[in-house]
N, C-alpha and C positions, 0 to 999 in steps of 0.2 A: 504494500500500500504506500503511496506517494505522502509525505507529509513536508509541508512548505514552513521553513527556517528563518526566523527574523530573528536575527544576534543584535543586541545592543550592547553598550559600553564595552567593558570587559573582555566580553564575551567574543564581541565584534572584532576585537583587539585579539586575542588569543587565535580564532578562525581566519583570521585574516580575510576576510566578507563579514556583508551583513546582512545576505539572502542567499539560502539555498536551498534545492530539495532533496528528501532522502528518501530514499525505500525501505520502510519498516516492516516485517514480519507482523501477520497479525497478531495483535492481542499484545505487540509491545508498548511499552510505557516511555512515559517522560523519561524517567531513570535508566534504561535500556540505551534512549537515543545517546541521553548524555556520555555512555560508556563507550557508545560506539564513536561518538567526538573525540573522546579524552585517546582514543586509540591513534588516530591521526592526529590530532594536534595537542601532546603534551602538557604545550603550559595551561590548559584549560583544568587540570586536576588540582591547582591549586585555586579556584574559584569555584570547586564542586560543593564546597561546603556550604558556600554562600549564594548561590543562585536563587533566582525565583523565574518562574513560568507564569505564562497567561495561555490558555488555551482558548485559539478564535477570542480573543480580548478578555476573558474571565479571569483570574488568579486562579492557580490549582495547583494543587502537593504535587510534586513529584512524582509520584506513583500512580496517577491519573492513566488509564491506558488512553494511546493514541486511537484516532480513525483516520482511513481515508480520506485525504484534502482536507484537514484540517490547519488551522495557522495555528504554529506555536511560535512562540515569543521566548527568549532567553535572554534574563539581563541579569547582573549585581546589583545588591542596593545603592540608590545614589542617594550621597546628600547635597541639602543645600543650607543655605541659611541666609 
């Protein structure tokens, strides 16, 4: 199943992009993808701890399973002040 990648901050920085799409096995998760990231692009495992997700604009745990043609969203907390 085709699942479309929007990286922000961090994230963006680590993948070197800020759109992509992946083909996910069904019934994998947020956390699945993110492994299968951390696998090509290293420095991404030190941002694992701290990530958040939006699936299709929602916030959702990690462990959300994906669907087909879904938008996921990967950023670190930002501050501001």
């Amino acid at each position: 199943m085709l699942v479309n990648l929007l990286a922000f901050a961090g994230v963006k920085d680590a993948l070197g992009t800020g759109q992509r799409s992946l083909d996910m096995k069904p019934g994998a998760t947020i956390e699945d993808l993110i492994e299968r990231l951390c696998e090509s692009s290293p420095e991404l495992m030190d941002l694992k701890v701290s990530l958040r997700a939006a699936l299709d604009q929602e916030f959702v745990p990690l462990d959300t399973p994906l669907f087909a043609g879904c938008e996921l969203a990967l950023f670190t907390p930002v501050g501001g002040g």
